[in-house]
Phi, psi and omega in degrees: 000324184283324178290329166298345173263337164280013144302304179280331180265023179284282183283013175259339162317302212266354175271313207265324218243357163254178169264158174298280195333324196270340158327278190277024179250314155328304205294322138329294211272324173316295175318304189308336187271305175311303219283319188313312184284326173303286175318314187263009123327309160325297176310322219281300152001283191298329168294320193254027164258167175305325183062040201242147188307165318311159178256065168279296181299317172317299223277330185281323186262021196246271197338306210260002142305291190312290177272096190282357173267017195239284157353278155346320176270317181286355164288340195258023197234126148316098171245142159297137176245119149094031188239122156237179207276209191247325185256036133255338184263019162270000000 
């Protein structure tokens, strides 16, 4: 979440104190530099779990290796690993 405001006040910088072209030429490479760092979070994520039942979290950061724009959002989300609920453990 925090990184989205520092998005918005990123390209609102770069709206007053730049020209628009040079605007809208950042703003691309700005996402693209976010979604990147987001996808190798993912990785990094995925690498330091245990991989001990359930594989809920493993499977979701697996997906999203495989699918890097989905990867890219999921580097930036907390999934808990291997935490269950009270109506599982019934």
């Amino acid at each position: 979440m925090v990184w989205i405001i520092v998005f918005i006040i990123v390209v609102a910088f770069m709206y007053f104190f730049f020209s628009k072209e040079t605007t809208f030429t950042l703003i691309p490479i700005t996402i693209l530099i976010l979604c990147t760092i987001g996808y190798i979070y993912n990785i990094v994520y995925l690498v330091n779990y245990s991989f001990k039942e359930p594989y809920r979290a493993e499977a979701i950061r697996t997906v999203g290796v495989i699918v890097p724009p989905l990867g890219a959002v999921l580097g930036y989300i907390h999934i808990p690993e291997g935490e269950t609920t009270q109506l599982e453990e019934e």
